[in-house]
Phi, psi and omega in degrees: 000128156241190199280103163280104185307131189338313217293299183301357190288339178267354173254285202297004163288317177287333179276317177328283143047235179281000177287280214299321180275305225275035163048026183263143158275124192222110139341110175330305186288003181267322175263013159286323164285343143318270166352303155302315180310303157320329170243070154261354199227150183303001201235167181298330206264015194284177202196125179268103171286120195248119191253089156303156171234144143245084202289001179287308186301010164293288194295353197236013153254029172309144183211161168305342179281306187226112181280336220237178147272339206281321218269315162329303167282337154321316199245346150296326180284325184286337167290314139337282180324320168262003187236043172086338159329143158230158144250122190247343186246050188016050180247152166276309233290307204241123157206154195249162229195096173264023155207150181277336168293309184239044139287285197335293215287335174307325174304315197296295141341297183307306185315321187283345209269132197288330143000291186224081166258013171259356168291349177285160177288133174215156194308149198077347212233160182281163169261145156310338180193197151209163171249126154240141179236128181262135191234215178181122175320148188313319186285345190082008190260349174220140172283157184241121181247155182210093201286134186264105197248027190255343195286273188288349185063051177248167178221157176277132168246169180264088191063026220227151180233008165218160182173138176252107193268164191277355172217199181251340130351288170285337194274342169302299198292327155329327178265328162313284193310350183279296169297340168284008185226033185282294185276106186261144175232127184263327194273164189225000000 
């Protein structure tokens, strides 16, 4: 465990939180270090990029390149990592970012990148994550989560790792519901 100043107990309480209803899986102690990593730095703007892994979609993209999953994640994060990135608490889950200008452009960078077109979705095989980046309101008094669900090109299913919708009607609702649900708020 580490020592969380009073102030902060009240943000890492709202990220616990907004973890548990929005279903993201986090370890208490990774988000207390998330938590420090966010007011670690002089400026307003750090950012955590946080990676759920799904390792069978790890495991059913093995390649001559990448043998391992460990070796998968290993070249997503070094990718980051070179784009301005720090790992500060040596986990693949997490890296933090103390300006927001150059998260985007590493997302951006990443998304384009030729590189890793085996991480996008493909029929059969599970998606690899999902990506969220936890952030913190202009005052510091509440975290901000924010799901990416265009980076591996995954969507949250309800336990199901494949899904067809059954018209273009539901396949409309789908889409709504994606973008109203880009920007997640736990709190109501």
């Amino acid at each position: 465990m580490v020592l969380i100043l009073p102030g902060r107990r009240k943000f890492l309480s709202s990220l616990k939180e907004d973890c548990k209803v929005n279903s993201i899986k986090c370890e208490d102690d990774l988000l207390e270090q998330i938590t420090i990593d966010l007011f670690s730095g002089n400026q307003k703007s750090e950012a955590v990029l946080y990676f759920e892994w799904n390792n069978l979609g790890l495991m059913n993209r093995i390649n001559e390149q990448y043998q391992t999953v460990h070796s998968m994640k290993l070249a997503i994060e070094n990718f980051f990592l070179s784009h301005g990135g720090i790992n500060k608490n040596h986990s693949n889950n997490s890296i933090l970012f103390y300006n927001w200008n150059q998260l985007v452009h590493s997302l951006t960078l990443f998304y384009e990148n030729k590189e890793f077109k085996w991480i996008k979705r493909q029929d059969g095989i599970n998606d690899i994550g999902i990506a969220y980046i936890f952030s913190k309101t202009i005052d510091d008094s509440e975290p901000l989560i924010t799901r990416l669900p265009y980076l591996f090109n995954s969507m949250v299913l309800d336990s199901k790792d494949t899904y067809e919708p059954k018209d273009s009607s539901e396949k409309e609702k789908e889409n709504i519901q994606s973008l109203e649900s880009d920007r997640i708020r736990a709190k109501q």
